[in-house]
TORNUKOL-234907 format. One record per residue (C-alpha): residue number from 1; x negated, y, z; residue in three letters. Coordinates in steps of 0.5 Angstrom, whole numbers, always signed. Layout:
N
{n=NUM X=X Y=Y Z=Z res=ALA} .
...
# end
This chain:
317
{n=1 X=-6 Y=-35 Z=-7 res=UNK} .
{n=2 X=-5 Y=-32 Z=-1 res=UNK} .
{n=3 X=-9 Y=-25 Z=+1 res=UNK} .
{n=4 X=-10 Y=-29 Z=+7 res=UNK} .
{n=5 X=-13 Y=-34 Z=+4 res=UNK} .
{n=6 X=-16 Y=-30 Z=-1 res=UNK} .
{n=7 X=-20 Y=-27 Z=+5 res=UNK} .
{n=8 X=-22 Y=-33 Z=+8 res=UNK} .
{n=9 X=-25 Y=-36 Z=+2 res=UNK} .
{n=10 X=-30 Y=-31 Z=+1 res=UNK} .
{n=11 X=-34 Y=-34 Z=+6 res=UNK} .
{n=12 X=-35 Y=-26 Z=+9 res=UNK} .
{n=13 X=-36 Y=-23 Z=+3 res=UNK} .
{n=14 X=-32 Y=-16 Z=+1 res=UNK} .
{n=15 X=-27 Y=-17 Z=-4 res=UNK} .
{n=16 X=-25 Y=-11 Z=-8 res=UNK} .
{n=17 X=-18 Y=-9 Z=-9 res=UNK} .
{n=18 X=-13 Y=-4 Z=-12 res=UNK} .
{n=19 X=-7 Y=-1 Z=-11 res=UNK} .
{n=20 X=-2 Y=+3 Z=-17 res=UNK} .
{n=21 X=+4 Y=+7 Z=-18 res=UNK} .
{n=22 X=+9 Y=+4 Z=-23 res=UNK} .
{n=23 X=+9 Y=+8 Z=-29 res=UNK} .
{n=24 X=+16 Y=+12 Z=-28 res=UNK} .
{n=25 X=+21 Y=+11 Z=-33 res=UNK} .
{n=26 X=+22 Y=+11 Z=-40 res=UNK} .
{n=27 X=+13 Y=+10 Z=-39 res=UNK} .
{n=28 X=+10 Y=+4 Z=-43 res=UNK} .
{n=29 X=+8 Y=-1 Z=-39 res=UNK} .
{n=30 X=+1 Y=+0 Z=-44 res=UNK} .
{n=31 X=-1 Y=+6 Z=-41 res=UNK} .
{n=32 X=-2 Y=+2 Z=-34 res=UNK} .
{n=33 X=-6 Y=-3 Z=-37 res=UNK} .
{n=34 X=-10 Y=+1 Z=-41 res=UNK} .
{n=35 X=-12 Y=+4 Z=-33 res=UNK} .
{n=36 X=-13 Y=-4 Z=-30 res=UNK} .
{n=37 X=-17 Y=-7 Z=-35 res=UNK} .
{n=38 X=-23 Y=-2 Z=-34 res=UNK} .
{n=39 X=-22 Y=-6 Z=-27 res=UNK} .
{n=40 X=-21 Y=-13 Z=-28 res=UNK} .
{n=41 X=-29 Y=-13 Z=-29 res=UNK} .
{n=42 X=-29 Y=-13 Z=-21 res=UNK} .
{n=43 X=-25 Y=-19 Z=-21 res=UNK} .
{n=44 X=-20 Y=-16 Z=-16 res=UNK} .
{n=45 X=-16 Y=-22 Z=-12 res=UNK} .
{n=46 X=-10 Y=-18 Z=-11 res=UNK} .
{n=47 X=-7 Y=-12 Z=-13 res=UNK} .
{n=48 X=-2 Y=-8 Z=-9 res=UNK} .
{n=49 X=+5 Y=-5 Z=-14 res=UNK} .
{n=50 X=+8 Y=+1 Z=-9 res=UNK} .
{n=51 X=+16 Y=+1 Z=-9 res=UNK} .
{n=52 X=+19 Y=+8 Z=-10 res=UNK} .
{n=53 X=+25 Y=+9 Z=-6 res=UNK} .
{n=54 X=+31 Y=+13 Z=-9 res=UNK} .
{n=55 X=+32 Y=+21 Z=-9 res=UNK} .
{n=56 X=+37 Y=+26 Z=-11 res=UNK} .
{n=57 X=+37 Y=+29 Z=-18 res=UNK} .
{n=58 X=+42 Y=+35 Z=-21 res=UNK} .
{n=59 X=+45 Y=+34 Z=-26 res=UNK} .
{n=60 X=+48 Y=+42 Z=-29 res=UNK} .
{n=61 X=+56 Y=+39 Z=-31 res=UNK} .
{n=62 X=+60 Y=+46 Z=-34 res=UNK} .
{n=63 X=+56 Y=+52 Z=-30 res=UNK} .
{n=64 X=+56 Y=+47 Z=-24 res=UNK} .
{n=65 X=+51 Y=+42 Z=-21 res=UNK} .
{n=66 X=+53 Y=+35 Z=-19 res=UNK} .
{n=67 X=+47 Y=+31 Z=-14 res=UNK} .
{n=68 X=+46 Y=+24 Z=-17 res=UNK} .
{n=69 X=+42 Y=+19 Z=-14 res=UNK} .
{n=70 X=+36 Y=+15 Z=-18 res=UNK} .
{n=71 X=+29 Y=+11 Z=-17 res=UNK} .
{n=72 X=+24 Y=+15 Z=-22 res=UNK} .
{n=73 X=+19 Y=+9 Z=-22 res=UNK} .
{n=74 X=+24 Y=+2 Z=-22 res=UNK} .
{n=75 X=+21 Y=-4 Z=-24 res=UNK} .
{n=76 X=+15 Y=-6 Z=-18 res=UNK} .
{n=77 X=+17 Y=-13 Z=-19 res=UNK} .
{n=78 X=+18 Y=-15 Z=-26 res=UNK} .
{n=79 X=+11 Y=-10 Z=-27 res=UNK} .
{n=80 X=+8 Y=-15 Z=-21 res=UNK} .
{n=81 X=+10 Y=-21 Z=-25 res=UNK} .
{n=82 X=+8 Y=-18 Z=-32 res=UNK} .
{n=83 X=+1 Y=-17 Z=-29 res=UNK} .
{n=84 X=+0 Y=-24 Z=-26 res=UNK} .
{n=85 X=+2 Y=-27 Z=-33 res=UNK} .
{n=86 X=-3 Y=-22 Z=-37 res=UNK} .
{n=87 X=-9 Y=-22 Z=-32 res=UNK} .
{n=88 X=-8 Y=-28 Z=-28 res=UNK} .
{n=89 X=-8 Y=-25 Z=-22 res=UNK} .
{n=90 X=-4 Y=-25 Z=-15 res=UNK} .
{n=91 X=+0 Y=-20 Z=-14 res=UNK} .
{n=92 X=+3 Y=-16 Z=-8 res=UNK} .
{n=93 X=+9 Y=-12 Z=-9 res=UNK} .
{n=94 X=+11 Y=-7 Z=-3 res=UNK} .
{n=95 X=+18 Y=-8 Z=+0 res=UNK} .
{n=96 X=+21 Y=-2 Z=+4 res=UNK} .
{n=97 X=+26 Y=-1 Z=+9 res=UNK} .
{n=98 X=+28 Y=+6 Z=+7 res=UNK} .
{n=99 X=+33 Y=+6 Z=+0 res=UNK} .
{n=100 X=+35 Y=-2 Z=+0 res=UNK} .
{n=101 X=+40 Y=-6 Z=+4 res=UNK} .
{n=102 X=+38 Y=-12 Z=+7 res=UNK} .
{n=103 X=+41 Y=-16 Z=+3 res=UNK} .
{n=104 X=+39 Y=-12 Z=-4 res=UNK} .
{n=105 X=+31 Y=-14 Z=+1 res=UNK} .
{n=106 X=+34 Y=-22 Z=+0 res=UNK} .
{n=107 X=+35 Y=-21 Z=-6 res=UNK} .
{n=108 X=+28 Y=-18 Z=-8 res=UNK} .
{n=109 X=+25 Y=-23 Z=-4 res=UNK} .
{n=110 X=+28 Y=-30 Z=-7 res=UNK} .
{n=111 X=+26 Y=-27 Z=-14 res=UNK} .
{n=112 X=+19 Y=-26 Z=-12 res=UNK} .
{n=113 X=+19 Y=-33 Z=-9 res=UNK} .
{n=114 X=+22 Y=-36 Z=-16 res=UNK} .
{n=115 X=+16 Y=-32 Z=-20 res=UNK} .
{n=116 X=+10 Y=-35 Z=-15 res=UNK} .
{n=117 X=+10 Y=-29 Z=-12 res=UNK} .
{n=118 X=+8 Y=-30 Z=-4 res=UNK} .
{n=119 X=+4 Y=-24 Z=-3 res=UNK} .
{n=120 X=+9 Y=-18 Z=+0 res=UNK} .
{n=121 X=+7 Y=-10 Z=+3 res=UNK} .
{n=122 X=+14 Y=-10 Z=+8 res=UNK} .
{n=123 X=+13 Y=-2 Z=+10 res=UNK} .
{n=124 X=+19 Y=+2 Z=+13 res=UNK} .
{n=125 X=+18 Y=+7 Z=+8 res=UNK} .
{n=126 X=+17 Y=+16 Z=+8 res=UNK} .
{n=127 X=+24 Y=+19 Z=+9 res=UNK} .
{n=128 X=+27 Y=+22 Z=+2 res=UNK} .
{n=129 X=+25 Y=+28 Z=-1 res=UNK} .
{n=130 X=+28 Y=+34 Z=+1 res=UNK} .
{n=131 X=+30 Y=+31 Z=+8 res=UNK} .
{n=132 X=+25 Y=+32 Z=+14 res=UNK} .
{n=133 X=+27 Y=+26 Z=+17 res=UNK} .
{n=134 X=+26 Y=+18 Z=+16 res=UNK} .
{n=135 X=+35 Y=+16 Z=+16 res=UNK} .
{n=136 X=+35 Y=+8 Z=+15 res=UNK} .
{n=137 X=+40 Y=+6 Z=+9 res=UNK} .
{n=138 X=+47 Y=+4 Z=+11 res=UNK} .
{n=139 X=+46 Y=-5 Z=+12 res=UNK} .
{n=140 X=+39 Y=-4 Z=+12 res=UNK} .
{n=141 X=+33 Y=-3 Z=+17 res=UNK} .
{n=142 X=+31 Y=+2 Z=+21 res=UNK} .
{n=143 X=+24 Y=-1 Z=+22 res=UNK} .
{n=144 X=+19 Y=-5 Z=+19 res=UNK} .
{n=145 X=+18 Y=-10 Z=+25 res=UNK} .
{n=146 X=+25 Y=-12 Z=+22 res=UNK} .
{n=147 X=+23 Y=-12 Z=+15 res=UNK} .
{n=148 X=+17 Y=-18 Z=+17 res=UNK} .
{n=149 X=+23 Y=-22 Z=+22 res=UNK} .
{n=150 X=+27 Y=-22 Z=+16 res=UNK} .
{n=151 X=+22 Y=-24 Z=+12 res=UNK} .
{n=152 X=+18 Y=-29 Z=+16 res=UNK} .
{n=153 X=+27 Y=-32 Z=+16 res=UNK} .
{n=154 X=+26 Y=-34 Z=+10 res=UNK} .
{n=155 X=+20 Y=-37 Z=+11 res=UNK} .
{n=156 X=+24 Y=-42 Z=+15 res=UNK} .
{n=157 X=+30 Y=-43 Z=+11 res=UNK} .
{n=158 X=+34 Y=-37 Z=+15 res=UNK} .
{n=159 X=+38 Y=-33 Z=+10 res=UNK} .
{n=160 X=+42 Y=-27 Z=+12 res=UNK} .
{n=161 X=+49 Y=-32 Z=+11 res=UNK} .
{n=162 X=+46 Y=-38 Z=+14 res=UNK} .
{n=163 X=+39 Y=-44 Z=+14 res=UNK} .
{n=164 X=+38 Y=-47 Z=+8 res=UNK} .
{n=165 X=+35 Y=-54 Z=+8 res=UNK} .
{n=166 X=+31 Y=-53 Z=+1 res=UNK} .
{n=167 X=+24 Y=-58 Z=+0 res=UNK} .
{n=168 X=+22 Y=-51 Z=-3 res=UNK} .
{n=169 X=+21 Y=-47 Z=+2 res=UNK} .
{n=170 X=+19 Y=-39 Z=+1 res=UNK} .
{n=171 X=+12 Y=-38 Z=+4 res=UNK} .
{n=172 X=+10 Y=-30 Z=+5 res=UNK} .
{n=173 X=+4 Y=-28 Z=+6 res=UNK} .
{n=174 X=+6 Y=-20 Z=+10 res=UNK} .
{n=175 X=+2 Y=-15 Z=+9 res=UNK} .
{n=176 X=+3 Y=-8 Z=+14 res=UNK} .
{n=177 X=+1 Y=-1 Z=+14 res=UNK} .
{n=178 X=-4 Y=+1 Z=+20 res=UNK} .
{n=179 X=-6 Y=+8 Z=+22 res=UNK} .
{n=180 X=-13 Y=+10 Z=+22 res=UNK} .
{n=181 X=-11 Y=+17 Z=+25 res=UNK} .
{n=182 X=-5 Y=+15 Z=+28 res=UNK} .
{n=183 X=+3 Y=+15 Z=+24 res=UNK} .
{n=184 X=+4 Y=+22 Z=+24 res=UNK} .
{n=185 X=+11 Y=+21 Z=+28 res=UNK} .
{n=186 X=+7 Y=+16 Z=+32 res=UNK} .
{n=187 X=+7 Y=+21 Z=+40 res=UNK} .
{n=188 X=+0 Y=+17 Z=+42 res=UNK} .
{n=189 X=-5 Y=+13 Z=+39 res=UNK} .
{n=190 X=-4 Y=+8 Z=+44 res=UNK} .
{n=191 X=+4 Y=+8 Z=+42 res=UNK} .
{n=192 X=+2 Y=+7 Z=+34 res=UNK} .
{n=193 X=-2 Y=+1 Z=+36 res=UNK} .
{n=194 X=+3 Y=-3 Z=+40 res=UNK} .
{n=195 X=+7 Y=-3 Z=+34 res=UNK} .
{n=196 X=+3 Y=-5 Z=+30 res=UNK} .
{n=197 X=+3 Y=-11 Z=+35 res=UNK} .
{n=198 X=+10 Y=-12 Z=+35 res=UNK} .
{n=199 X=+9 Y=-13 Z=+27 res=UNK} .
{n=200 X=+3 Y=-18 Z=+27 res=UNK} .
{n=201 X=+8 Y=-21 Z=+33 res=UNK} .
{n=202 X=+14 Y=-21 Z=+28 res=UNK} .
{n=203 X=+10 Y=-25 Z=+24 res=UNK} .
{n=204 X=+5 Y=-20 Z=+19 res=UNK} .
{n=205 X=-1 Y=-24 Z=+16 res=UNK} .
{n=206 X=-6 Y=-17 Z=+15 res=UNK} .
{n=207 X=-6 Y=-10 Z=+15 res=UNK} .
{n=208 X=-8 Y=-5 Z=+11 res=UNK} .
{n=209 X=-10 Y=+2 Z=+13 res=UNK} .
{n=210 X=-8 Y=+8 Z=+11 res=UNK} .
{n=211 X=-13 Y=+13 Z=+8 res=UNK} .
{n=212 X=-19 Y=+16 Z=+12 res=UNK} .
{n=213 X=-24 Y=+19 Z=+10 res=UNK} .
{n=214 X=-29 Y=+19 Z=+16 res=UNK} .
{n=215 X=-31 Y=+11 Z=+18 res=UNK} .
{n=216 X=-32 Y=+12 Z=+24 res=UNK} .
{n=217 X=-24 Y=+13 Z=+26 res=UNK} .
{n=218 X=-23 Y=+6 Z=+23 res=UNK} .
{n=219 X=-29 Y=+3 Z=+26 res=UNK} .
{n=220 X=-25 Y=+5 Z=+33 res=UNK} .
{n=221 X=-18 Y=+3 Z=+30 res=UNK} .
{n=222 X=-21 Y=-4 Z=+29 res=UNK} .
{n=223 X=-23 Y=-4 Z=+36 res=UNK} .
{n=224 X=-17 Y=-2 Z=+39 res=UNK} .
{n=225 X=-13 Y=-6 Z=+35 res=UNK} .
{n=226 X=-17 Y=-12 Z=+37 res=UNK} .
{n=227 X=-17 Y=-10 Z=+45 res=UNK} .
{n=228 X=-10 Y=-10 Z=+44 res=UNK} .
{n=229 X=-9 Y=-16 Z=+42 res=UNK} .
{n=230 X=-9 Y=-15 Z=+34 res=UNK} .
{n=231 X=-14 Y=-22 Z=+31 res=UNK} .
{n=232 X=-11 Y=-21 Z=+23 res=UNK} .
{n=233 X=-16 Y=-18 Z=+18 res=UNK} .
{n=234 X=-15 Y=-10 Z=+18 res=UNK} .
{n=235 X=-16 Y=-8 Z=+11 res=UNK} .
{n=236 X=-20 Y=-1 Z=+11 res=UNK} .
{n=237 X=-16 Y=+4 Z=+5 res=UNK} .
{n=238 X=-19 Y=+8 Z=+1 res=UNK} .
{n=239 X=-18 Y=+14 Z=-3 res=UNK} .
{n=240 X=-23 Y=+18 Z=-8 res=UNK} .
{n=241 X=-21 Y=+25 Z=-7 res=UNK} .
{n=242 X=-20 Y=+28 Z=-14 res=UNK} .
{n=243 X=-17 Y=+35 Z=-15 res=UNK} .
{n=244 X=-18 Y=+42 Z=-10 res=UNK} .
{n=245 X=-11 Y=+41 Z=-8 res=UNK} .
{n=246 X=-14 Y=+36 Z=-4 res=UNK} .
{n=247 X=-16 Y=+39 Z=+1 res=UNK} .
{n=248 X=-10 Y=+42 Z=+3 res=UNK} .
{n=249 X=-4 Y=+36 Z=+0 res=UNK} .
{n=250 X=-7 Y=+30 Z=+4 res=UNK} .
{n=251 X=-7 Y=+33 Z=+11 res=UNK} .
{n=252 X=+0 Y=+37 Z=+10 res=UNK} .
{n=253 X=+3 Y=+29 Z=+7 res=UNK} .
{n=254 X=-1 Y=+24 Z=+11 res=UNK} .
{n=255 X=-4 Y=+28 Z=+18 res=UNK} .
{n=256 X=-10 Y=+26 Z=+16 res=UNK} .
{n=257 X=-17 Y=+30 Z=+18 res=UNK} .
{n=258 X=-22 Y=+31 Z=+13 res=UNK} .
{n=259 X=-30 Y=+31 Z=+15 res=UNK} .
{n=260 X=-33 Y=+38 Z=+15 res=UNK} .
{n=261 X=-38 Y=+37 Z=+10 res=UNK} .
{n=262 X=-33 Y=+34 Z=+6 res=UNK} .
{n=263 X=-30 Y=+40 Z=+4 res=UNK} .
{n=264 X=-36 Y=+45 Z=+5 res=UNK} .
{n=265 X=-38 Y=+40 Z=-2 res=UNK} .
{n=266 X=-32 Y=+41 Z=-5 res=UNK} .
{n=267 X=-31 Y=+48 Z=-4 res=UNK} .
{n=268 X=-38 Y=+49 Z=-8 res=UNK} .
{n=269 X=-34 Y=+45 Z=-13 res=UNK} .
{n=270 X=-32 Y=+50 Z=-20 res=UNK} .
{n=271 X=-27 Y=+46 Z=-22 res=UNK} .
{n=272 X=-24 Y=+39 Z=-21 res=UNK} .
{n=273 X=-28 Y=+36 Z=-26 res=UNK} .
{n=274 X=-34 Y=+38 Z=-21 res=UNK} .
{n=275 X=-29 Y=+36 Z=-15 res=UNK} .
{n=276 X=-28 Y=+29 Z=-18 res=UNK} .
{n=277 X=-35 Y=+28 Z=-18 res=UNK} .
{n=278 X=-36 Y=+30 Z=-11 res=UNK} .
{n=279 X=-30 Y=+25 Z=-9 res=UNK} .
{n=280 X=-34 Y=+19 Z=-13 res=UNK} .
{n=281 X=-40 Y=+20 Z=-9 res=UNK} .
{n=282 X=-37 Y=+21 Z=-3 res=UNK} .
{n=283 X=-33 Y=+14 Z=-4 res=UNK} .
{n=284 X=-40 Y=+10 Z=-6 res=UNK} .
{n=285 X=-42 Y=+13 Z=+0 res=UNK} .
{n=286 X=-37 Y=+11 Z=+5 res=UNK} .
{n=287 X=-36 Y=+5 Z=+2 res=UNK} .
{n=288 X=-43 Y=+2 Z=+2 res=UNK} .
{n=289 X=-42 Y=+4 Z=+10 res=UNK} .
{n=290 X=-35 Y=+0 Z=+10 res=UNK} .
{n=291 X=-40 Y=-6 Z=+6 res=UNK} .
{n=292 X=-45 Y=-7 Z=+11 res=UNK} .
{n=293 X=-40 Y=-7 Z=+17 res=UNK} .
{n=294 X=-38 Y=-14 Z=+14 res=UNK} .
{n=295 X=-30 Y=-10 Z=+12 res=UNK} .
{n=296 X=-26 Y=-16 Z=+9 res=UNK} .
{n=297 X=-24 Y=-12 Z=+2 res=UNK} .
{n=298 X=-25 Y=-5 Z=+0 res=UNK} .
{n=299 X=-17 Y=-3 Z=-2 res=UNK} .
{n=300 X=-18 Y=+3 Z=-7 res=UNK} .
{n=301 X=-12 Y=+8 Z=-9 res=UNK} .
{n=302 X=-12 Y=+9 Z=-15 res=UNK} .
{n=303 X=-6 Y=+13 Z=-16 res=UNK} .
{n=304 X=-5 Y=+10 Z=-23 res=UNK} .
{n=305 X=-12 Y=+12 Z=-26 res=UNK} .
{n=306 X=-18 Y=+8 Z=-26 res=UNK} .
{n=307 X=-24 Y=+13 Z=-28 res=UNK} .
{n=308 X=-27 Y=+14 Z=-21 res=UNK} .
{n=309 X=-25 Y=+7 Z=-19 res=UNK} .
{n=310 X=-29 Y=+4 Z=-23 res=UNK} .
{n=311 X=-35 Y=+9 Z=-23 res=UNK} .
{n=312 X=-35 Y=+7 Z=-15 res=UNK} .
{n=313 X=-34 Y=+0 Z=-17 res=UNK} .
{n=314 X=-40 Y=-1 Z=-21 res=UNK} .
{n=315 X=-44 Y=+2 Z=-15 res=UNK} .
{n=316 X=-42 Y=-4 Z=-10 res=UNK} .
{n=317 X=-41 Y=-10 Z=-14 res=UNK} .
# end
């Protein structure tokens, strides 16, 4: 079933979802379910699988180093395909403009057609790491908004090499990225807003936000999105701060702005155990407020581990 449809079904009740990491390679897929079935109690309609792009390794060869391309978390859609047959649940895998061509983009697209996959996250993606900039992969996209129009192409038949007249046609449900605080490379909000509008015009279904931590700033996003024409749901992101390091990693890495007496708390925190602690019950706090605004879905980043997930879980539904 579509995310869409999953919404809608619910009558204006908040659904709960999640997204994780796939395990990087040489993992067991064990420990990934050992971390999602403590949250299956929740009865999740979908889960987000994220897709990692590829990044330069060194490999010392005879006193030298040789730089080697490689994916350290491989696998997003046979982990989607794998949890959709283990829990019965829909699956949403992320698909990424950065690392992949369009036609490798095809390729993942017509295998999650013939899984029953219909739910995709079309995202630009982050440059790689060690490079400051975003560079578009050589026969690839610059731009989600050409991610989703490659999609919804195939929604009509359209392929990269021609139309196809088949009686079973993809129909994909297109989740996109929005931006609470704005996209850090984004000059204006205003500018970051239009777009999002471009993508929804392109084709795409809902959005989901990156992570806040003050629900006033997505309060005021949801609706400026509307002012500007943007009617699809907008899924709130959330994410439980866990460790010290926080304090410091989430702005540098997503450009966010952490509330004041958020970080006084976890300042007064003696280890990360205590920093966990505080990062639940602000989490509950937070999303009780989300809840009584009628939000859509409460969308958590797990990051692979379910702990505190479910300790907010259990405190909502």
């Amino acid at each position: 079933m579509k995310v869409t449809d999953h919404i809608k079904n619910a009558n204006g009740k908040t659904l709960f979802s999640f997204e994780i990491i796939p395990p990087k390679k040489g993992k067991n897929i064990q420990e990934l379910y050992n971390n999602i079935d403590p949250l299956m109690e929740f009865n999740p309609p979908f889960i987000d699988v994220t897709t990692s792009r590829e990044e330069f390794i060194y490999i010392e060869k005879e006193g030298l180093f040789d730089r080697k391309i490689t994916r350290m978390r491989p696998g997003t859609l046979g982990i989607c395909a794998a949890i959709k047959h283990k829990y019965n649940v829909d699956t949403v895998p992320h698909v990424l403009c950065g690392g992949f061509t369009k036609e490798e983009t095809e390729y993942l697209l017509v295998d999650c057609h013939y899984l029953g996959i219909n739910n995709v996250m079309a995202l630009r993606g982050d440059a790689m790491k060690g490079e400051q900039y975003f560079k578009a992969t050589k026969g690839g996209h610059s731009y989600a908004t050409q991610l989703v129009n490659q999609i919804q192409n195939l929604n009509s038949g359209r392929y990269l090499h021609g139309v196809l007249d088949v009686d079973d046609k993809a129909d994909f449900c297109i989740g996109v990225a929005g931006y609470p605080e704005k996209h850090l490379e984004a000059p204006s909000m205003k500018t970051d807003l239009k777009r999002l509008k471009e993508k929804v015009d392109a084709g795409a279904d809902y959005v989901v936000t990156q992570m806040f931590f003050d629900n006033q700033k997505y309060f005021e996003f949801v609706e400026a999105a509307k002012k500007d024409g943007i009617n699809v749901p907008i899924v709130p992101g959330i994410k439980p701060i866990a460790v010290n390091r926080h304090l410091q990693l989430l702005p540098q890495v997503f450009k966010i702005d952490l509330p004041e007496s958020l970080i006084q708390e976890v300042e007064k925190c003696k280890d990360n155990k205590q920093v966990r602690q505080v990062g639940v019950e602000w989490c509950i706090q937070q999303s009780k407020e989300l809840l009584d605004a009628g939000v859509p879905v409460l969308h958590y980043y797990s990051m692979g581990k379910s702990d505190n997930i479910k300790a907010i879980a259990s405190a909502l539904f």
